[in-house]
FIVO-752533 format. One line per field, with one value per residue: residue number from 1; x, y, z of N, C-alpha, C, O in turn. Coordinates in nm, 3 decimals. Example, Ala and Ser with C-alpha at 12.3 -4.5 7.8 and 13.67 -1.06 7.14 Angstrom:
BEGIN
num: 1;2
nc1: 1.319;1.285
nc2: -0.569;-0.225
nc3: 0.780;0.708
cac1: 1.230;1.367
cac2: -0.450;-0.106
cac3: 0.780;0.714
cc1: 1.320;1.290
cc2: -0.330;0.003
cc3: 0.780;0.787
oc1: 1.424;1.341
oc2: -0.332;0.114
oc3: 0.846;0.804
END
This chain:
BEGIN
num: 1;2;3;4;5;6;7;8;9;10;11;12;13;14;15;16;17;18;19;20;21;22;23;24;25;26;27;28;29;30;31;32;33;34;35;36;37;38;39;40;41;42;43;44;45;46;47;48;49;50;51;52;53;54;55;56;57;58;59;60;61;62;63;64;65;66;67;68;69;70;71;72;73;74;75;76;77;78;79;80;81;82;83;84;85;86;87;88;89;90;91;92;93;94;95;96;97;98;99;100;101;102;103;104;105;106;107;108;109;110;111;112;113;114;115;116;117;118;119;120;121;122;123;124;125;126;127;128;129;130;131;132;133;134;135;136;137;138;139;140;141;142;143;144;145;146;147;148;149;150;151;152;153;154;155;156;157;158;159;160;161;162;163;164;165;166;167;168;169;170;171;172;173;174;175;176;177;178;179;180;181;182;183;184;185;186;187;188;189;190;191;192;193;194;195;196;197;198;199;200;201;202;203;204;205;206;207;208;209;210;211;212;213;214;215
nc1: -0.563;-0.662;-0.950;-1.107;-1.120;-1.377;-1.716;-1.952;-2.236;-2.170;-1.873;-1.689;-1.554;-1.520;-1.470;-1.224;-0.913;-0.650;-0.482;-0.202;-0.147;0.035;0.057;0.163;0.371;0.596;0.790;0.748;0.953;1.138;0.994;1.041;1.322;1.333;1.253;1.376;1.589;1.494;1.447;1.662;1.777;1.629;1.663;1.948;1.952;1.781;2.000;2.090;2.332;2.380;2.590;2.544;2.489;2.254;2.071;2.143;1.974;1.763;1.625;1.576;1.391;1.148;1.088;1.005;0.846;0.634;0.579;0.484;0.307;0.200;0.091;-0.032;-0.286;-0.259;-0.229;-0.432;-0.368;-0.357;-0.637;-0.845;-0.985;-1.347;-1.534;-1.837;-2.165;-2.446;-2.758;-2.891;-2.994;-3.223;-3.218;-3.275;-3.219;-3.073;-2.664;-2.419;-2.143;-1.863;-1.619;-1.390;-1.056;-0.896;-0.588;-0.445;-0.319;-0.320;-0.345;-0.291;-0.105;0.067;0.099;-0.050;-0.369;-0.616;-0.821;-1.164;-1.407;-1.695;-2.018;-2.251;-2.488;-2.794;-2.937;-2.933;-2.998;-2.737;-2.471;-2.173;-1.839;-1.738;-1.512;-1.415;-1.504;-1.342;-1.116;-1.196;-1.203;-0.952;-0.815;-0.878;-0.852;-0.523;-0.337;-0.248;-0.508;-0.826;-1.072;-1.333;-1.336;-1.253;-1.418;-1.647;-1.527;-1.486;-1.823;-1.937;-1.797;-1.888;-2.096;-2.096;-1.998;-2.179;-2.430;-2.654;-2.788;-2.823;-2.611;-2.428;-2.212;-1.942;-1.717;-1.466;-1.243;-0.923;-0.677;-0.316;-0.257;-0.383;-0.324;-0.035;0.098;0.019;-0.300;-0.263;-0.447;-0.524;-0.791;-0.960;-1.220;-1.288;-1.613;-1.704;-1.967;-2.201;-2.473;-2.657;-2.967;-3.176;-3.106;-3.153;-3.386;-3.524;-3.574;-3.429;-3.191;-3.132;-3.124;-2.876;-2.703;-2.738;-2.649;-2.407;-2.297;-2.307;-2.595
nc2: -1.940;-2.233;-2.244;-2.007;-2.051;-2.159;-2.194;-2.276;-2.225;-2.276;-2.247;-1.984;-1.710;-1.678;-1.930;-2.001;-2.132;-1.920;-1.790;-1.631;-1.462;-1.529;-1.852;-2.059;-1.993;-2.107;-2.468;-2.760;-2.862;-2.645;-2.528;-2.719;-2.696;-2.401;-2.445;-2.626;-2.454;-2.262;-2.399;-2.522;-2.259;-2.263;-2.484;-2.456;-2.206;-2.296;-2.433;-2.696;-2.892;-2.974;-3.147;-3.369;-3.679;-3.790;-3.540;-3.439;-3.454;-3.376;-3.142;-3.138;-3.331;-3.283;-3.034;-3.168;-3.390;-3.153;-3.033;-3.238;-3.399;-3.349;-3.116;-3.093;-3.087;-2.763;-2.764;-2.745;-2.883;-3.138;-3.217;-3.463;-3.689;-3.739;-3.978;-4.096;-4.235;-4.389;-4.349;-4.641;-4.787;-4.678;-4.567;-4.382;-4.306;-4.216;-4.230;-4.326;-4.218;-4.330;-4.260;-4.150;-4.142;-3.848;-3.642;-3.332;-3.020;-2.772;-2.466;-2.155;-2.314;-2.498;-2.769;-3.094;-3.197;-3.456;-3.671;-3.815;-3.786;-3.792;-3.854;-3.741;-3.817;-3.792;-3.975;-3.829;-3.871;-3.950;-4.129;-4.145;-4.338;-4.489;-4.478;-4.223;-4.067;-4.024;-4.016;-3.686;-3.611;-3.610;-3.440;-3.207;-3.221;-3.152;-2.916;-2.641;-2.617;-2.459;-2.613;-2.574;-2.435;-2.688;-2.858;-2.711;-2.676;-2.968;-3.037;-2.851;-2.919;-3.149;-3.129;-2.962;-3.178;-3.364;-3.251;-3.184;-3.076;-3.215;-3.299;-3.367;-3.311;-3.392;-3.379;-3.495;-3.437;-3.465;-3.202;-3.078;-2.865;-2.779;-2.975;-3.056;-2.844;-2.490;-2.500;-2.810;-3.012;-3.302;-3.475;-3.364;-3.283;-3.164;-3.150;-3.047;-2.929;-2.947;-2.907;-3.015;-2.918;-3.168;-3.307;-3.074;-3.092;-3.209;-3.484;-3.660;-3.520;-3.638;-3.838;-3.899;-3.814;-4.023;-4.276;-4.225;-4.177;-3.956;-3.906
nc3: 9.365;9.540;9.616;9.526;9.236;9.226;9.110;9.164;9.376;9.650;9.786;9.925;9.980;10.278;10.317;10.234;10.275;10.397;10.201;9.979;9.709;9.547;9.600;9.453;9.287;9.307;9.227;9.400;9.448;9.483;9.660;9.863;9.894;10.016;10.258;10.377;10.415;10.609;10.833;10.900;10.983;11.199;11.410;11.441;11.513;11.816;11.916;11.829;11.708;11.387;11.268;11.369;11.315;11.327;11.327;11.114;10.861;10.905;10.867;10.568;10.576;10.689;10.538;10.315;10.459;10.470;10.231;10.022;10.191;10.493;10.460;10.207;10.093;10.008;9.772;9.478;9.290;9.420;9.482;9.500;9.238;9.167;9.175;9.052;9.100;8.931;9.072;9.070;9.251;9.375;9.623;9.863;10.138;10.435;10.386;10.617;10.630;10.911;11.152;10.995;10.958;11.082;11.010;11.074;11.097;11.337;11.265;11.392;11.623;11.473;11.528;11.593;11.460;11.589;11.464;11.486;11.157;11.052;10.795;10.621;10.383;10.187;9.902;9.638;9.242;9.251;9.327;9.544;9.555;9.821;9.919;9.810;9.968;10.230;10.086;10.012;10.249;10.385;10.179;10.303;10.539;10.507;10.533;10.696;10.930;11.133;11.292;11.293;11.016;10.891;10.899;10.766;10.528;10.382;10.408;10.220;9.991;9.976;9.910;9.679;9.473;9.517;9.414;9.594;9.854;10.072;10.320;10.648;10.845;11.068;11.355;11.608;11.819;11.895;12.030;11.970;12.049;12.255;12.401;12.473;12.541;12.677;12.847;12.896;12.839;12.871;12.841;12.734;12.416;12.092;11.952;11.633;11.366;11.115;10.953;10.678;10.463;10.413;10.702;10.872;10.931;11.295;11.319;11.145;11.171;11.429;11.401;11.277;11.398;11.630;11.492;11.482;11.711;11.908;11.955
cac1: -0.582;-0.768;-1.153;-1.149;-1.172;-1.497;-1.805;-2.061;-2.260;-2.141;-1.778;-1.674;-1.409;-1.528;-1.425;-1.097;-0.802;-0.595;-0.337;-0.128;-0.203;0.157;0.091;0.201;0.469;0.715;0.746;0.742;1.111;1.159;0.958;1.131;1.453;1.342;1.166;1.503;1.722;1.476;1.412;1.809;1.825;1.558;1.721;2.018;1.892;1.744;2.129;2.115;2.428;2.330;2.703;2.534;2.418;2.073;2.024;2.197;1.913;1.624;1.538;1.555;1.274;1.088;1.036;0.970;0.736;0.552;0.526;0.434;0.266;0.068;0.011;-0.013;-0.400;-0.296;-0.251;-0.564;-0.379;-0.386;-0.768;-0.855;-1.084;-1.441;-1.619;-2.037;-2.262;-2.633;-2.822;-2.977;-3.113;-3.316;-3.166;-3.350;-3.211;-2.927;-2.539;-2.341;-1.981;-1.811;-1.485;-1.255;-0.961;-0.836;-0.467;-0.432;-0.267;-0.338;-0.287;-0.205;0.062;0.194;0.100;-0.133;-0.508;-0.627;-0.956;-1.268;-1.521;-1.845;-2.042;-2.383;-2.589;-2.902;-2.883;-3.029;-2.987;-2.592;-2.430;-1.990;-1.795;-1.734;-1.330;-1.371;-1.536;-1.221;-0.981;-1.192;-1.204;-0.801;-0.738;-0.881;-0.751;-0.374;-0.338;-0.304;-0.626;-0.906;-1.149;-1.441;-1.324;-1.203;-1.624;-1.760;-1.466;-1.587;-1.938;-1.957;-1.717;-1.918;-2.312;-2.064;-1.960;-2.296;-2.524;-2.712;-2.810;-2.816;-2.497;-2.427;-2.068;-1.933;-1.556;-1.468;-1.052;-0.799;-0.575;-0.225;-0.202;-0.436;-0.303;0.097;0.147;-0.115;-0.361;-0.186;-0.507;-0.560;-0.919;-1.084;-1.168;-1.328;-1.680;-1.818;-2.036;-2.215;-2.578;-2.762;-3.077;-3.266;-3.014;-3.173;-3.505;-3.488;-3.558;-3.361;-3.061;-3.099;-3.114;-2.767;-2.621;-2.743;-2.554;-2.228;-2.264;-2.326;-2.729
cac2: -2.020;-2.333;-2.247;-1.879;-2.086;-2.251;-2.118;-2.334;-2.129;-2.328;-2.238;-1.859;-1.646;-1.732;-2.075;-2.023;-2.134;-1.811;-1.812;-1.561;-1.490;-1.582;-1.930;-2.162;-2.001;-2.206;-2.574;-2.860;-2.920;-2.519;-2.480;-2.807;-2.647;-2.286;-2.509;-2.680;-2.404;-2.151;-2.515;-2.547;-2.188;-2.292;-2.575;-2.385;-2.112;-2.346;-2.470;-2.825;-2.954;-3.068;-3.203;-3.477;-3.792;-3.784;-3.457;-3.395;-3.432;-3.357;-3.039;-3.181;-3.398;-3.204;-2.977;-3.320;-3.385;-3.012;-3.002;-3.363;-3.468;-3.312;-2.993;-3.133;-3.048;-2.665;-2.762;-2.789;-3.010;-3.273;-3.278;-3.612;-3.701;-3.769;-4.070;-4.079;-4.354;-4.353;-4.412;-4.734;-4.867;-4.605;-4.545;-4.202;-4.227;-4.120;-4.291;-4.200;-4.311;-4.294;-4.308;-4.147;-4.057;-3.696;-3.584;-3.230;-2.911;-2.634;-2.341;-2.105;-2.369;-2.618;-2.872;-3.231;-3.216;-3.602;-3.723;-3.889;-3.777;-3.886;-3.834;-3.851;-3.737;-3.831;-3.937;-3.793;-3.869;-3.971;-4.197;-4.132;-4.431;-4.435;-4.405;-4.086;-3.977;-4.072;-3.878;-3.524;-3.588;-3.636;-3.360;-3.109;-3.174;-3.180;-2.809;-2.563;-2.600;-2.456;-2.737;-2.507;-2.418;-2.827;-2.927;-2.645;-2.711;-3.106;-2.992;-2.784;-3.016;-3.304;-3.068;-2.917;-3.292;-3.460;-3.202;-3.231;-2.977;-3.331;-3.322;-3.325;-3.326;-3.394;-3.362;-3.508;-3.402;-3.373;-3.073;-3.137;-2.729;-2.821;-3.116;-3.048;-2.658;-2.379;-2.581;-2.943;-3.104;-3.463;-3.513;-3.253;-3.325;-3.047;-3.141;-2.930;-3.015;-2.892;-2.967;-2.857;-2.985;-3.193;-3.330;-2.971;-3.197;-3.254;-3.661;-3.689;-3.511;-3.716;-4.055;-3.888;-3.812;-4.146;-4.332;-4.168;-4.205;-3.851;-3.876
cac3: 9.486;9.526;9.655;9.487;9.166;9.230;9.075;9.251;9.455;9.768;9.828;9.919;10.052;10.377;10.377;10.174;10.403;10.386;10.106;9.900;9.493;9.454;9.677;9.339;9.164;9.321;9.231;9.502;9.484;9.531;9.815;9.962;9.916;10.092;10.398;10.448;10.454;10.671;10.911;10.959;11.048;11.368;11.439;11.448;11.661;11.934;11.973;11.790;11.659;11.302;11.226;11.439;11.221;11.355;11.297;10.977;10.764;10.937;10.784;10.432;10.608;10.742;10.465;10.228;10.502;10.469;10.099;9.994;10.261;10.594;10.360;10.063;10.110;10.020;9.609;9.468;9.172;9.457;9.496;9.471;9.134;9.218;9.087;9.125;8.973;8.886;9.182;8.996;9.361;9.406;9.754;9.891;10.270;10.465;10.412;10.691;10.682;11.048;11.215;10.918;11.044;11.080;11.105;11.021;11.194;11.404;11.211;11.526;11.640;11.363;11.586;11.448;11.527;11.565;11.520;11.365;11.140;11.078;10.697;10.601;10.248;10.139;9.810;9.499;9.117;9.202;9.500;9.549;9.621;9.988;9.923;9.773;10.082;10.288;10.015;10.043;10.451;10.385;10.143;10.341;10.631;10.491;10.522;10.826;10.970;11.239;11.300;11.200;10.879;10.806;10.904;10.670;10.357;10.387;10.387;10.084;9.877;9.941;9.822;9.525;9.420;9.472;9.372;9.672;9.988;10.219;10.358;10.753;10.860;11.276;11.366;11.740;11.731;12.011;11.960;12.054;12.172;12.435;12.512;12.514;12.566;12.722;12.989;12.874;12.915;12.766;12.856;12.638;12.283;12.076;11.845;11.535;11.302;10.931;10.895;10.585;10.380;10.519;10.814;10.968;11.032;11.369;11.326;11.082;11.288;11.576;11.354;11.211;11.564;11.678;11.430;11.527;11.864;11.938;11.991
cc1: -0.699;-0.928;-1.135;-1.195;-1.322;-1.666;-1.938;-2.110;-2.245;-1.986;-1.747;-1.603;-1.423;-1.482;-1.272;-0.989;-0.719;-0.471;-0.297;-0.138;-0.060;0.207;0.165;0.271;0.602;0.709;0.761;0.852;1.148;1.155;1.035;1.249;1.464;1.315;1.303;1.603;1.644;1.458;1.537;1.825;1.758;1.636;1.878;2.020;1.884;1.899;2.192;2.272;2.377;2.455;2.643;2.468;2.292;1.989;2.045;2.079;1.734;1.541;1.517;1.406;1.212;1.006;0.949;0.809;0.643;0.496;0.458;0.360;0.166;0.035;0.026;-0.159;-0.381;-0.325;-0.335;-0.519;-0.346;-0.502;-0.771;-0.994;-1.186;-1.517;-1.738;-2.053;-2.384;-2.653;-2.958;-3.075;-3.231;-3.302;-3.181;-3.271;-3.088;-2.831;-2.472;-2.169;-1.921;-1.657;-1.388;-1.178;-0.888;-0.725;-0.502;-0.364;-0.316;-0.266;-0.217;-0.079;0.156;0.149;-0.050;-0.301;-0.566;-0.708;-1.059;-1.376;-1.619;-1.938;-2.200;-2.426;-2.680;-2.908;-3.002;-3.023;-2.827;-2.554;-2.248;-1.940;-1.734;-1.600;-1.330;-1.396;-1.425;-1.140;-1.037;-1.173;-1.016;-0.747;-0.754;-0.790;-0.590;-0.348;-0.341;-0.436;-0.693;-1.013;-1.275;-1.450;-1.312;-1.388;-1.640;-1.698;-1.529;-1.732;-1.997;-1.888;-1.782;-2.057;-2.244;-2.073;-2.126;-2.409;-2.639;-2.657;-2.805;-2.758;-2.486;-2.311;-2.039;-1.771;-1.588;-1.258;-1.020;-0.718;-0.445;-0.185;-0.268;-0.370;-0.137;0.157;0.053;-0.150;-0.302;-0.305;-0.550;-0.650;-1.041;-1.046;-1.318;-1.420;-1.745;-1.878;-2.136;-2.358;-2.674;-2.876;-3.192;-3.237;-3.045;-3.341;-3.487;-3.492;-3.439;-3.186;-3.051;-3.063;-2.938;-2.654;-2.598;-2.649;-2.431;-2.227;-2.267;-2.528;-2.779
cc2: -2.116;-2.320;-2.091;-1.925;-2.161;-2.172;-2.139;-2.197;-2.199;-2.265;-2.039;-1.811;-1.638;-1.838;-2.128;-2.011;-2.010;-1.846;-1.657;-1.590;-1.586;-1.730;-2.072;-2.111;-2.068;-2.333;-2.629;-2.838;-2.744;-2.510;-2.566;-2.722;-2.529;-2.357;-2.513;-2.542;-2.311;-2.273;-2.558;-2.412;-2.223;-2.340;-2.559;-2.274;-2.159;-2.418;-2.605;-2.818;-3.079;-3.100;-3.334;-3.589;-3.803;-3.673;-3.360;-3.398;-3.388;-3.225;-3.058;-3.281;-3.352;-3.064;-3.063;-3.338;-3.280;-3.037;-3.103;-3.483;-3.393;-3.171;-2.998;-3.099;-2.876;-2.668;-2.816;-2.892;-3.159;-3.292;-3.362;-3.579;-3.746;-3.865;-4.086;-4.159;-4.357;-4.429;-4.499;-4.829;-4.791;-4.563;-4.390;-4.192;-4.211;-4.241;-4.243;-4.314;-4.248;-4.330;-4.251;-4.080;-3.912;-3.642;-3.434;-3.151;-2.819;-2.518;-2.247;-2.129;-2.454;-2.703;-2.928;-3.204;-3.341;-3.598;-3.801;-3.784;-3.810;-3.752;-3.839;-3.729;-3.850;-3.849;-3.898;-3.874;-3.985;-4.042;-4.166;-4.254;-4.385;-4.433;-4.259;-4.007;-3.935;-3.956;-3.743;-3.485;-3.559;-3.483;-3.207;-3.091;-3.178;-3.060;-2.753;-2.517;-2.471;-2.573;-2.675;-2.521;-2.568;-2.861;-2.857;-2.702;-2.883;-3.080;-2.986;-2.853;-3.110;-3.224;-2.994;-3.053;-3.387;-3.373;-3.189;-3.118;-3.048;-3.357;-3.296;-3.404;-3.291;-3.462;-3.371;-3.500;-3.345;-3.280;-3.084;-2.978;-2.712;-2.918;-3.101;-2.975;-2.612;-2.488;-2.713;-3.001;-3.181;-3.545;-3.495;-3.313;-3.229;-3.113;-3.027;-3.005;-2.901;-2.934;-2.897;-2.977;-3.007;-3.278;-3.204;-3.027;-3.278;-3.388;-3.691;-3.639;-3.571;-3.856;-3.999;-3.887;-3.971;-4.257;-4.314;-4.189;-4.123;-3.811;-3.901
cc3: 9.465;9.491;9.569;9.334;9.136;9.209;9.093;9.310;9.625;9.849;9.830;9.988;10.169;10.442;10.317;10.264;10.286;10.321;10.046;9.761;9.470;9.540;9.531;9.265;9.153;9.291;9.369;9.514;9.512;9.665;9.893;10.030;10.021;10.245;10.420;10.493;10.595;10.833;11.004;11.062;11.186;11.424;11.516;11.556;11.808;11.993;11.911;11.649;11.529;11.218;11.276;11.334;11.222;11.345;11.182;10.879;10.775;10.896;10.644;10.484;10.645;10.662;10.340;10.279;10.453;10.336;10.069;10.101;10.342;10.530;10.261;9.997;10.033;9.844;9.564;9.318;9.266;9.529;9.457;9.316;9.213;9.130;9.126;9.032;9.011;9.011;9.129;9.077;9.375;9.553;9.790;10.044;10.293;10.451;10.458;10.679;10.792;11.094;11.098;10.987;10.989;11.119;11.017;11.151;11.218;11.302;11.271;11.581;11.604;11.416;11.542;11.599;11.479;11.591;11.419;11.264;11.077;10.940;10.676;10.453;10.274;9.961;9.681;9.383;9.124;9.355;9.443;9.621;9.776;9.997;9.951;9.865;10.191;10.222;10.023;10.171;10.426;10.336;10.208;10.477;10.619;10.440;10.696;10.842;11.111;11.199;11.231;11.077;10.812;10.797;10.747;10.528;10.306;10.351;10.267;9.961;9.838;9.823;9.666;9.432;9.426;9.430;9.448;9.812;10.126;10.218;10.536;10.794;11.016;11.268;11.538;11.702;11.867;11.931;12.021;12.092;12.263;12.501;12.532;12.541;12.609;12.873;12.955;12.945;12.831;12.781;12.777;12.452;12.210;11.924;11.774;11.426;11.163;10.922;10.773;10.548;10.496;10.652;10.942;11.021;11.152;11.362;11.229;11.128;11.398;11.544;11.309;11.358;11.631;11.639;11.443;11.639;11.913;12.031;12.108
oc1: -0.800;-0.999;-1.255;-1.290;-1.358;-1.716;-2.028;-2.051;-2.322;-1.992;-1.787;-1.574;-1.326;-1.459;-1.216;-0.964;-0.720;-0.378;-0.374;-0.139;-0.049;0.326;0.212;0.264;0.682;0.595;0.788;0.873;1.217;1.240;1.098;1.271;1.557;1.369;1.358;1.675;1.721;1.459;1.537;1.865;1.828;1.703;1.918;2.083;1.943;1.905;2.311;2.289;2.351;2.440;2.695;2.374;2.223;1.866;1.994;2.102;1.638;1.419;1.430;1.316;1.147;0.905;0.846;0.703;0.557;0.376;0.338;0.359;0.058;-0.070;0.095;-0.168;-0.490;-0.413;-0.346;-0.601;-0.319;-0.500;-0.700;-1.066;-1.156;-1.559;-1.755;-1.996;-2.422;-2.596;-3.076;-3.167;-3.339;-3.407;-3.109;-3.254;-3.000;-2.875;-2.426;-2.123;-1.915;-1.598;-1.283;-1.203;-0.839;-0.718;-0.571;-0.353;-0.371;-0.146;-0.099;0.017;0.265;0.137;-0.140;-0.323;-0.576;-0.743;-1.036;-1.425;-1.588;-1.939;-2.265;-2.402;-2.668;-2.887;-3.116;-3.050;-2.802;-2.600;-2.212;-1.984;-1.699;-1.559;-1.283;-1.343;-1.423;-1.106;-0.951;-1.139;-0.978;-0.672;-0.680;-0.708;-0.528;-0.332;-0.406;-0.483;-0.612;-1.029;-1.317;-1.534;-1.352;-1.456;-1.644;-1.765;-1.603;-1.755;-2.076;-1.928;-1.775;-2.093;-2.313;-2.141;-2.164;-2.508;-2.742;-2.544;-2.793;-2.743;-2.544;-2.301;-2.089;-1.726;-1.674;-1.185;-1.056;-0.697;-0.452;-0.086;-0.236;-0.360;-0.109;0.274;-0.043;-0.077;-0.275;-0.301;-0.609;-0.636;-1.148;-0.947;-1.428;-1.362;-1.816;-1.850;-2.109;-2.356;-2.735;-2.875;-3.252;-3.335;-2.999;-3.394;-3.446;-3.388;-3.352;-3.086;-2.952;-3.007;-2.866;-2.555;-2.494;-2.582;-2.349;-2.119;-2.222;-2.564;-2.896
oc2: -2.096;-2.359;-2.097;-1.863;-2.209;-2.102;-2.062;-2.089;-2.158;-2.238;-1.973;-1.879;-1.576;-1.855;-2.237;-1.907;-2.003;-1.912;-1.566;-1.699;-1.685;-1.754;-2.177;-2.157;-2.085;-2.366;-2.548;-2.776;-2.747;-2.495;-2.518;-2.691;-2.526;-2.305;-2.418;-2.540;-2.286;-2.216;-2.604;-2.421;-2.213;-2.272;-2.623;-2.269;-2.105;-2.454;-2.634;-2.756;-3.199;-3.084;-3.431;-3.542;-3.824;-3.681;-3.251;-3.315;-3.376;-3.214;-2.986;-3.289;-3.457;-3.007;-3.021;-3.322;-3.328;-3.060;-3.079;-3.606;-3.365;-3.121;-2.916;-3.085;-2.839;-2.601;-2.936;-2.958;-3.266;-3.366;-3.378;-3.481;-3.795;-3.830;-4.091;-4.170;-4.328;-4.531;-4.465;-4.901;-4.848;-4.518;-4.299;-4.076;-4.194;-4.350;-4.137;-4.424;-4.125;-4.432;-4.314;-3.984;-3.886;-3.592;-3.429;-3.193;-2.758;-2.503;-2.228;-2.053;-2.486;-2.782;-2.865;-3.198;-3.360;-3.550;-3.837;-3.693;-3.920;-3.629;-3.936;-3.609;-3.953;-3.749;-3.936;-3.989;-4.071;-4.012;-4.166;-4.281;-4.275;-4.377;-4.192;-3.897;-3.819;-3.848;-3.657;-3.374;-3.452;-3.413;-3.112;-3.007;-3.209;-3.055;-2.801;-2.415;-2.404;-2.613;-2.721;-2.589;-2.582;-2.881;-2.920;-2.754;-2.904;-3.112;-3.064;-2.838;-3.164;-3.254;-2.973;-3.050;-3.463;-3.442;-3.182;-3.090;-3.000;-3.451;-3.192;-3.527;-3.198;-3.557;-3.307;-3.538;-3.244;-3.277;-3.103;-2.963;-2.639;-2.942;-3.150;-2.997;-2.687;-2.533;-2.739;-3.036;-3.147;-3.664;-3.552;-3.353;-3.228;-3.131;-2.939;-3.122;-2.782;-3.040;-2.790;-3.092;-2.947;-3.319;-3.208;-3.001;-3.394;-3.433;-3.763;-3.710;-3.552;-3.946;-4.099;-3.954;-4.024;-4.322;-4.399;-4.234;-4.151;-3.732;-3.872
oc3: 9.398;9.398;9.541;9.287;9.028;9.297;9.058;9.300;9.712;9.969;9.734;10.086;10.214;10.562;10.336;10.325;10.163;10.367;10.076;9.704;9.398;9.561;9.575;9.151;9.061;9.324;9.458;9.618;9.614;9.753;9.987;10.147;10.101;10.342;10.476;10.592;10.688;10.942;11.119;11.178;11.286;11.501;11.614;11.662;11.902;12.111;11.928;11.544;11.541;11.097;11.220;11.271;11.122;11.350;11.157;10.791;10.699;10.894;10.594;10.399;10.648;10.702;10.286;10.218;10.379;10.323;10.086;10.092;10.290;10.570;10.202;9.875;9.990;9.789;9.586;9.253;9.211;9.627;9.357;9.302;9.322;9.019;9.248;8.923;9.124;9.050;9.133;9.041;9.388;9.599;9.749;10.083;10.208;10.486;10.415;10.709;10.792;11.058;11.100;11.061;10.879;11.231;10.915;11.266;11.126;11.279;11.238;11.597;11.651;11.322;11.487;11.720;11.357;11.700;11.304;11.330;11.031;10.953;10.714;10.435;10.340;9.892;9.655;9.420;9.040;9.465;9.326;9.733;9.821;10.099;10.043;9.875;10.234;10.270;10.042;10.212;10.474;10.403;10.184;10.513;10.721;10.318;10.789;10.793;11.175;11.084;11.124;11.018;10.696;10.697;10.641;10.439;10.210;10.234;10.213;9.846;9.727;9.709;9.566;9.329;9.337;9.405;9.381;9.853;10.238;10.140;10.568;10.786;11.078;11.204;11.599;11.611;11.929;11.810;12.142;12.164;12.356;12.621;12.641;12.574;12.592;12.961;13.072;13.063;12.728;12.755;12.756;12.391;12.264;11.816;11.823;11.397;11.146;10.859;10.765;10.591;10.586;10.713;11.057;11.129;11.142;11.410;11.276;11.116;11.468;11.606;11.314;11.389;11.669;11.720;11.410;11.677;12.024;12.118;12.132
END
């Protein structure tokens, strides 16, 4: 499994989204194939008529979707590569990148958790192009999530990859099982957040808040 390989002292069976030893012995096009057929039987169940043209192929999509796409986050051979370059400015303070966007799912109910979040290190020895920041925000959340666990995996990915304890990570994310099933309420929107280093100095957390729009 992905995070059980990681020998950092940052990542730990605490923060490992919950898998099975035997989660990779199938290929992609396998698992497709099992999604579709166990996707028809639902489909099937709930009463839908998939002789119908519009619904003839939607479990072949739907599993397409699953594997190669909104949990595509669970195979750690599609971690994104990480590129870092010499911090030749000499640039000591905080870079916060804001607003990336967040689809991911509710683990509990399948259903897409939408939202922003908001980056910051301090940098040391090494600066990360501000893409790559984007693709670990991406690959984590493209897995059955809790919002907790997506902050902390972000977190620790970024202080494994830059070498660096100044990391402070803030998730603002509607949940669509609040908002379309249970209380169905589409007002509420649910922040967490990751602060380590020196982001736990209060000035320096309030200049990080501030910048997001949180302070």
């Amino acid at each position: 499994m992905e995070d059980n390989k990681y020998t950092t002292k940052h990542f730990n069976a605490a923060l490992n989204t919950p898998m099975r030893e035997d989660a990779f012995d199938l290929s992609d096009d396998e698992k497709i194939e099992k999604i579709k057929e166990h996707f028809t039987a639902i489909m099937e169940t709930l009463g839908l008529d998939l002789t119908d043209d519009s619904l003839s192929q939607t479990p072949k999509r739907v599993a397409k979707m699953y594997v190669k796409e909104i949990f595509s986050g669970l195979n750690p051979a599609n971690k994104p590569s990480v590129t870092l370059f010499e911090n030749k400015y000499g640039y000591n303070q905080m870079l916060v990148e804001k607003n990336i966007s967040v689809y991911s799912m509710c683990e509990h109910h399948f259903v897409p958790i939408i939202g922003k979040a908001h980056v910051a290190y301090i940098a040391d020895s090494k600066v990360i192009g501000l893409s790559k920041i984007h693709r670990l925000v991406k690959h984590y959340a493209k897995r059955p999530q809790v919002q907790e666990r997506l902050t902390k995996q972000i977190s620790e990915a970024l202080k494994e990859t830059l070498g660096t304890e100044h990391v402070a990570v803030a998730i603002d994310a509607r949940h669509m099982c609040v908002e379309c099933r249970g209380v169905e309420d589409v007002t509420s929107s649910t922040i967490t957040s990751e602060i380590s280093g020196e982001f736990q100095n209060k000035v320096t957390r309030m200049e990080f808040l501030r910048f997001i729009g949180l302070g």
